[in-house]
C-alpha positions, 0 to 999 in steps of 0.5 A: 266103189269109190271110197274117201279118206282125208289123214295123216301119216300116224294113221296109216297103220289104222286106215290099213286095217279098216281098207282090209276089214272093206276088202273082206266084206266087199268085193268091189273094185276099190278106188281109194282117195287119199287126201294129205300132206304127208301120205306118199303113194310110196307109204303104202309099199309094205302094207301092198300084200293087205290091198288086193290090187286097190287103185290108190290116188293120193291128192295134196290139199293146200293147207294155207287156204285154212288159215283161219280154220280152228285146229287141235290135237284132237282136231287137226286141219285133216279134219276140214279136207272132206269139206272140199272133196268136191273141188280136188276130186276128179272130175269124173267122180260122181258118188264116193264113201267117206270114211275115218281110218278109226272104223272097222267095217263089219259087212257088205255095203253095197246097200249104202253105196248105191243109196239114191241121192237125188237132191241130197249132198250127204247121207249119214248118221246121228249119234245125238239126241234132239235137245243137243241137236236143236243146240247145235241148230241154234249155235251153228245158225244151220237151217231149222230142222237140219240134222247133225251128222257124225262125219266119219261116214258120209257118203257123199254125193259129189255131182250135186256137191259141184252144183250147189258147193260155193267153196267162198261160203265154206271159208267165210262160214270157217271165218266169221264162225270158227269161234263157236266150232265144237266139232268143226267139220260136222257145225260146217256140214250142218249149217251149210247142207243142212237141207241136202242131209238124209239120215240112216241108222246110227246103230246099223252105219255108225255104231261105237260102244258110246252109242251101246250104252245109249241106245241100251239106256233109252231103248227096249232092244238091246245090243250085245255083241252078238246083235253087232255080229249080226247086224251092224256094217260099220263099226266106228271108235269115235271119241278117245275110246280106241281099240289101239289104246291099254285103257279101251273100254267096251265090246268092240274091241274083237272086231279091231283086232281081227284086221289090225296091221 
């Protein structure tokens, strides 16, 4: 199983806990890419005895070709890097998960992983309803009916990538567009591959106490932590509600604490 992550050195401890909670629920070979500036194969020396023999590859990303990208606390240039995994990635990498350090997986994703891909550059999820998503296709100028996908599970289908990616669209469209950006990297997925999308469950894939509260607001099945338990794969703190924090809120936290480093 090839999995993607794009980070910085302040989240290591977090992609350490959710590598564990991975390692727990799969038994697969892991091959772990780390794009970075600052993630050294040496940084992950004192967490070897949580990585059952993961084959780590760190891969440097040219930070000045962003330039002109919109960056933030909240969203800083990292953010951009998965964008070009089809570029920096080996060559003999056809297929691998993305996924944010901020998430803890919850169960066997072997079903996800081996989904088909033909003609499709992401598979992922939706954490919005339709009137933002329509907003979004109009702000972004992404193509009528593209989804929106969260971007902090994807997987990613990087043979038809290489055939489709012109990697000049991706600056130009970070250029000519970054001043309308609300959540970068998704506004950029969206308008350039918003033909190539398929999406999957949110709740089963992608769930965060946000998306408890709207799926229990708008829907008759409701979820309690013990429907979490039973059901969901990948659980995600997206947003500023994280488990690490004094002030989190919400029923997920457990599931956190049960791997962090």
């Amino acid at each position: 199983m090839n999995i993607l992550v794009t980070i910085n050195k302040k989240y290591l401890p977090y992609l350490i806990s959710m590598l564990r909670s991975l390692i727990h629920f799969n038994n697969d070979k892991i091959n772990l890419y780390v794009i970075s500036q600052d993630v050294k194969l040496t940084d992950f020396t004192n967490y070897q005895k949580y990585l059952n023999d993961i084959n780590i590859n760190i891969i440097k990303f040219n930070d000045s070709l962003l330039q002109e990208a919109p960056t933030s606390k909240r969203y800083p240039k990292t953010i951009y890097y998965r964008l070009f995994a089809f570029k920096v990635l080996p060559t003999n990498v056809d297929r691998i998960l993305y996924l944010d350090p901020d998430i803890i997986i919850n169960g066997n994703l072997s079903n996800l992983y081996n989904m088909d891909l033909t003609n499709i550059a992401f598979i992922g999820s939706t954490t919005i309803k339709e009137p933002l998503r329509k907003f979004n296709e109009l702000k972004n100028k992404a193509p009528k009916g593209a989804p929106y996908i969260n971007t902090g599970v994807l997987l990613m289908n990087i043979t038809f990538l290489r055939q489709i990616t012109n990697e000049d669209a991706i600056y130009n469209y970070i250029r000519d567009r970054h001043f309308y950006f609300t959540l970068p990297d998704q506004d950029i997925i969206s308008a350039l591959y918003g033909n190539y999308i398929k999406l999957i469950p949110s709740t089963i894939y992608n769930l965060s106490d946000r998306g408890i509260k709207f799926n229990n607001l708008y829907n008759v099945e409701q979820i309690d932590l013990e429907w979490v338990k039973q059901n969901t794969k990948i659980i995600h703190y997206y947003g500023r509600n994280k488990p690490w924090y004094k002030n989190y809120h919400g029923i997920l936290q457990g599931f956190y604490n049960n791997f962090k480093v």
